[in-house]
C-alpha positions, 0 to 999 in steps of 0.5 A: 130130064126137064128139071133143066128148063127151070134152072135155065129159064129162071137163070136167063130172068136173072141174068137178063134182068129181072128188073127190066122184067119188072119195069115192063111189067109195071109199064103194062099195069100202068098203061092199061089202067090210065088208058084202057079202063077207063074206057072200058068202065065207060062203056060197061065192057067188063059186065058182057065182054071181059072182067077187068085185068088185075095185078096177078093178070100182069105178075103171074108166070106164063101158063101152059093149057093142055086141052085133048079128047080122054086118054091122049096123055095131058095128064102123062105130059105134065108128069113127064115134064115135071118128072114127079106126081102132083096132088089131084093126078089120075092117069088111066086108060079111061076118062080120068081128069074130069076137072081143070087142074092148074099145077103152080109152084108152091113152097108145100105140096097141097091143092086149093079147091076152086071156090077158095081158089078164085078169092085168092089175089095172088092167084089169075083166077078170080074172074073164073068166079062168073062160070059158077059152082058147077065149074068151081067145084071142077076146078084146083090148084094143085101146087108143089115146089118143083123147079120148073114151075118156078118158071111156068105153071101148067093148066090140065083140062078134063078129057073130051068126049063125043056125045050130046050127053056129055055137052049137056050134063056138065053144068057149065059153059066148057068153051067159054071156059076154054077161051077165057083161059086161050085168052091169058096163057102163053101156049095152047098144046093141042094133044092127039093120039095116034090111034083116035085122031077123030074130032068129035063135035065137043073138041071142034067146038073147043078148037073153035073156041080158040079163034084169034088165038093162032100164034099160041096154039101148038100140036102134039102128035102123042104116042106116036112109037105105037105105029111103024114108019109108014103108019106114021106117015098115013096118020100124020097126013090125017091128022094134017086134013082133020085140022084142015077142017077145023083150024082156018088159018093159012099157014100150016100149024106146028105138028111135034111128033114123038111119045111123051112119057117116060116109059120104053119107046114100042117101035124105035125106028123113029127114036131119032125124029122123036128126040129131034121133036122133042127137043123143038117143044122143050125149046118153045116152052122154055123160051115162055119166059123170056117172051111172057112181056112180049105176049102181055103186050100184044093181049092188051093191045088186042084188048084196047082194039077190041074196046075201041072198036066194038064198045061205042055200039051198045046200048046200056040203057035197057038194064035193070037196077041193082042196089049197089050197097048189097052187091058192094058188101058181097064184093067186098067179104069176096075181096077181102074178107075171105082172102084174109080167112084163107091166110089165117087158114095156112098159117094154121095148117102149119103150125099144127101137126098132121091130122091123119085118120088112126087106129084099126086097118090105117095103122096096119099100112105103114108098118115095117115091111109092110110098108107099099114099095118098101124094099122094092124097086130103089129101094130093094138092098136097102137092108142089106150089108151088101151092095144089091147091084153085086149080084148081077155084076158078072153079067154086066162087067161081060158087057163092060169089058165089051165096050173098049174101056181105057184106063178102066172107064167108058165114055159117054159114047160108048155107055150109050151104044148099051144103055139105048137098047133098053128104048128108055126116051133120052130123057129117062137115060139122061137122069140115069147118067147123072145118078151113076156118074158117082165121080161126075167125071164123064165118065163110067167105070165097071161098078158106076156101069153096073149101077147105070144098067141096075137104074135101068132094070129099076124103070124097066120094071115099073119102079121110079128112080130117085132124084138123088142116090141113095147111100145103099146103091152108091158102089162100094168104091165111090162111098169115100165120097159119102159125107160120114155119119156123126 
């Protein structure tokens, strides 16, 4: 589903110019070191205000921050428009994301642990050093080489929950958290769920915390296939009045409606509000890329006014001295010892094989059939000569024949008047096409129609569909175009 937008972000970058990109980028470095910092080292801005911007502060891609109250679906979100799991990924109904999880692009699947996170310079996250342990050891990267993190990458916030306790015990400022990172991504994505549309004191404190950052806040109305129409409209318009309360701005904030997660919608009657909601948000998003220098620009320009405007009023000359040559040597193993360590690190990583625990119950899970998943789901038939959709082919060439094919093949629309009654998201429907259009005519015939509606039983039994078909599920008359086997 949304494997598109990478493909489509990063084809504009090349076509737009990707040096003229670079040279904006280069020209926004250039102007903030000849004109700001030095005004701000002048005035002592980084020690209370701001650290000061660094390259990966310019180069980065834009980012995403989900930030929501516990089981509103941020994590599910991410899941949705990356369409695979990433390391550090937990979903329940329960509190589940206690950390801030930043889902980058990277060449291998792995995580970096905040602590090693924050001395990496090509990383935008070195400053998060201020917020102390308590927040690092809450914080990872969590990276994988999926293509639409080739052109955004995507922070998860942990769920926020209403109650003093929980304020108190986290061990570190979980606004000021929140505002450094309002202050350098490109979109706030506020999440709601239709059934707990309440604000507690944390969240407005959260949402307050975002002041000044208005233009890049967004709202996702989640789960909304839970209620019927009229419910609908009743919850919006709570919705509408809770943020009334808490978000003072004049203009009405952007509110996209609609289930996001790749599952059976509960009540359809809304799907085609849902699709045309969905389709507005891919369409901000993707259009991140394209407006990341725009937005850099106005950061800088509201980080110059705020050091022009407010600097001159302080008085520095009540600080305590430091001995520099001790702080300089910190700094300095921080910057690029450490740095250095960490590339060592890698390199050795990959050069050595895969340490797994082995031995006793361990050797026991991967073994034959016993394997998780093994013959399940796309998987199932795998073993088998002969092509598992066969069995329920009569049933599903009933349906074909029902369809008004020509020449022995359907079209999109009428594949679509069968396929939507699963109430899988168009997204979900979309891949499931692709995997059975075997020909890529545009077309299905009554063994790719009979493959579709397989594909469909497989999500709608709880099973994820491969990226790519396998050879055992191809049918019988379009394996010619399998590469043979040597």
């Amino acid at each position: 589903m949304f494997s598109w937008l990478g493909r489509q972000a990063g084809g504009r970058e090349r076509v737009g110019g990707a040096d003229a990109v670079q040279t904006v980028t280069g020209g926004l470095r250039s102007l903030y070191l000849r004109k700001v910092l030095p005004l701000e080292e002048a005035y002592r801005f980084h020690e209370f205000h701001s650290p000061a911007l660094e390259d990966a502060d310019f180069e980065n891609k834009p980012m995403i921050l989900l930030v929501g109250q516990y089981s509103t679906g941020k994590t599910t979100f991410i899941r949705y428009l990356l369409e695979q799991d990433f390391p550090g990924m937990r979903i329940g109904p329960e509190p589940t994301t206690d950390s801030f999880i930043a889902v980058m692009y990277g060449e291998t699947e792995g995580s970096t642990p905040g602590n090693a996170l924050v001395v990496d310079p090509k990383k935008p996250f070195r400053k998060l050093s201020r917020f102390g342990n308590a927040f690092l050891n809450r914080f990872m990267c969590s990276q994988l080489p999926n293509q639409v993190l080739k052109s955004i990458s995507v922070i998860d916030s942990p769920g926020i929950l209403s109650g003093e306790k929980q304020r108190i015990s986290r061990g570190y400022d979980f606004c000021q958290v929140l505002q450094w990172f309002a202050e350098r991504v490109d979109r706030i994505i506020l999440l709601f769920d239709a059934h707990k549309l309440d604000i507690s004191d944390e969240f407005s404190e959260a949402i307050k915390a975002f002041r000044g950052q208005d233009d890049k806040i967004r709202v996702v109305l989640n789960k909304a296939d839970q209620v019927d129409t009229q419910q609908l409209m009743r919850v919006y318009g709570a919705l509408m009045w809770s943020l009334g309360k808490v978000i003072n701005t004049p203009e009405v904030l952007r509110v996209y409606i609609g289930s996001f997660w790749a599952q059976p919608l509960q009540n359809t009657d809304n799907r085609r509000l849902f699709e045309a909601e969905a389709q507005d948000l891919f369409r901000d998003i993707q259009s991140l890329p394209q407006k990341a220098a725009v937005r850099k620009l106005n950061d800088l320009i509201k980080r110059a006014r705020l050091a022009k405007e407010q600097l001159e009023n302080y008085d520095f000359t009540k600080f305590h001295s430091l001995k520099p040559k001790l702080i300089e040597a910190v700094d300095n193993m921080l910057s690029s010892k450490i740095s250095s360590l960490m590339q060592l690190i890698g390199q050795e990583e990959i050069s050595m094989p895969t340490q797994m625990v082995q031995g006793g119950a361990f050797d026991g899970t991967t073994e034959g059939p016993f394997n998780q998943g093994y013959g399940e789901g796309a998987g199932e038939g795998a073993d088998e000569e002969e092509w598992v959709v066969a069995k329920d082919k009569p049933i599903y060439d009933e349906l074909f024949y029902t369809l008004s094919p020509v020449n022995g093949k359907i079209t999109g629309i009428n594949a679509k008047k069968e396929m939507v009654t699963s109430k899988l998201p168009n997204s979900v429907l979309g891949k499931i096409w692709k995997l059975a259009d075997c020909d890529c005519d545009g077309m299905l015939d009554e063994e790719e129609f009979a493959l579709a509606k397989h594909l469909i039983k497989i999500k709608l039994d709880g099973y994820e569909l491969p990226n790519t078909l396998p050879p055992h599920l191809v049918p019988p008359s379009h394996r010619k175009y399998l590469p043979k086997a040597d």
